[in-house]
N, C-alpha and C positions, 0 to 999 in steps of 0.2 A: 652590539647585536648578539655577542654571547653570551653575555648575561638574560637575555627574551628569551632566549630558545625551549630553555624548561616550559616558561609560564604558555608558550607557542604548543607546545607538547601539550599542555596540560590542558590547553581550551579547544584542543583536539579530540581529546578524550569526553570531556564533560559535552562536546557538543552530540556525537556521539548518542551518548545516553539519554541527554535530552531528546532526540530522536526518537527515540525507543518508548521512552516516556510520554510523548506525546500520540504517539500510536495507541498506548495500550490505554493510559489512563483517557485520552479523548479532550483534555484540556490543552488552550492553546498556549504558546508559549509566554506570552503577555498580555496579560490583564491589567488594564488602568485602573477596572473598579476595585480592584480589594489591593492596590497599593499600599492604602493609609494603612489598613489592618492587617498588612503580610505578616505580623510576629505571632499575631494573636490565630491567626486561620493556619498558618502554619503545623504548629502543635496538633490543632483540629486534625490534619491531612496527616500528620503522619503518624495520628491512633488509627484512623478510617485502612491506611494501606494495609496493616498487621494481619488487619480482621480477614481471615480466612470466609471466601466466597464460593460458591459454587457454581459459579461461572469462569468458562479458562476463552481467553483472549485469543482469537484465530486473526492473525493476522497474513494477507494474501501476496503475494506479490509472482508479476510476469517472470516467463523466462530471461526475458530480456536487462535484468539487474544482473546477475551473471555473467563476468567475461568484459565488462567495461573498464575495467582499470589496465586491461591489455592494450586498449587503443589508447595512439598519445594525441591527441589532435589538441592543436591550436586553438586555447583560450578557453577550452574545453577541463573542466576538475573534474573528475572519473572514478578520483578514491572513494570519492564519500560513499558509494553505494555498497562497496567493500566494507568499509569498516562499517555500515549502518546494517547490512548482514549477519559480522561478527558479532556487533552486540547485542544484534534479536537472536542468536545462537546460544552468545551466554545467556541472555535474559530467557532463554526456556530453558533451558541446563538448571538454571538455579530459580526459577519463579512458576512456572509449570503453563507459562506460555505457550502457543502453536506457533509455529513460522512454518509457512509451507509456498513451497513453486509449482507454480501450474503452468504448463504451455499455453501460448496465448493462440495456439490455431482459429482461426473464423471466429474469435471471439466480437471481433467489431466489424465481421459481416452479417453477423447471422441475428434477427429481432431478434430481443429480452422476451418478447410477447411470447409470440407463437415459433419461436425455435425454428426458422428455414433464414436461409440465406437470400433473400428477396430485397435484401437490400439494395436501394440506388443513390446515388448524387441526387439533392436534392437541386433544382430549378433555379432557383430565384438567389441561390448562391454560390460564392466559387469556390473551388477545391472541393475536397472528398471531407469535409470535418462533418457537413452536415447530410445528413440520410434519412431518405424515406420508407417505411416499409409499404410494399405493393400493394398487402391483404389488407392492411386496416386504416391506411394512411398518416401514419403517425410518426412525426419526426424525430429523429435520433439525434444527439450529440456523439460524435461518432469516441470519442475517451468513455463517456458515461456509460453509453449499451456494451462498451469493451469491459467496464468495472461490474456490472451487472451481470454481462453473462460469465465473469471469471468467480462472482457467489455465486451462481446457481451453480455451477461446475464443480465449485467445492462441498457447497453441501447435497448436491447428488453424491459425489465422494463419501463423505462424510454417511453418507445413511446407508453405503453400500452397494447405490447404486451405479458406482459406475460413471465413467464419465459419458454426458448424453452423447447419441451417434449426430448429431447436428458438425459437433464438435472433433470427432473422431477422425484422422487420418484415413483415407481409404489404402488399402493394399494391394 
């Protein structure tokens, strides 16, 4: 067992970055089609990464990554969100990446659509995952209109405006 420990370390690390990698560049982790040809596309992929773009990579994520490695619960692995922070950290320190935290308030109450919080449990199904909006009847996945309204959150951010008041804590 002590001679694994390194190579246990090491595919901690590499996973990691693969993480990171698949966030920014948008490829999946395995590909069957271009198996036969991975030496040759290789080469390809890493003249393409060099080349400076003028597009920088925002990538979003809830408050709720944050603070998970404090809870120890049973059966539950907690680190990973830690180190998968750590290295979207370094990877915009040195690649000129975004990583940014947004509160996730009313974001999986309030329609994508029309910005109010009209949302309801939908009918015909159980639990809260599925939602209906009041004004225009259109169904929500309740993760999806939460990922949806945390971009528009950021690019109102992003343009200056502010985060919308849909969203905004009252005082």
């Amino acid at each position: 067992m002590a001679k694994a420990f390194p190579f246990l370390y090491e595919g901690q690390q590499r996973a990691a970055e693969k993480m990171v990698d698949i966030l920014v560049t948008g490829r999946a982790k395995y590909n069957k089609r271009r198996r036969k040809t991975k030496k040759n596309k290789k080469a390809a992929l890493n003249a393409t990464i060099n080349v400076p773009t003028k597009k920088t990579p925002l990538i979003v994520f809830g408050n709720g990554i944050l603070g998970k490695d404090l809870m120890k619960l049973k059966g539950n692995r907690c680190g990973v969100t830690e180190k998968l922070w750590k290295t979207l950290k370094k990877q915009e320190r040195e690649n000129g990446l975004i990583a940014v935290i947004i509160g996730e308030f009313n974001t999986s109450k309030a329609c994508n659509n029309c910005e109010k919080t009209i949302l309801v449990p939908a009918k015909h199904t159980r639990g809260n995952s599925v939602l209906v909006c009041k004004t225009h009847n259109t169904l929500w996945q309740r993760d999806v209109n939460a990922t949806k309204n945390m971009m528009s959150i950021s690019l109102s951010t992003w343009r200056g405006n502010g985060r919308p008041t849909v969203f905004q804590r009252s005082l």
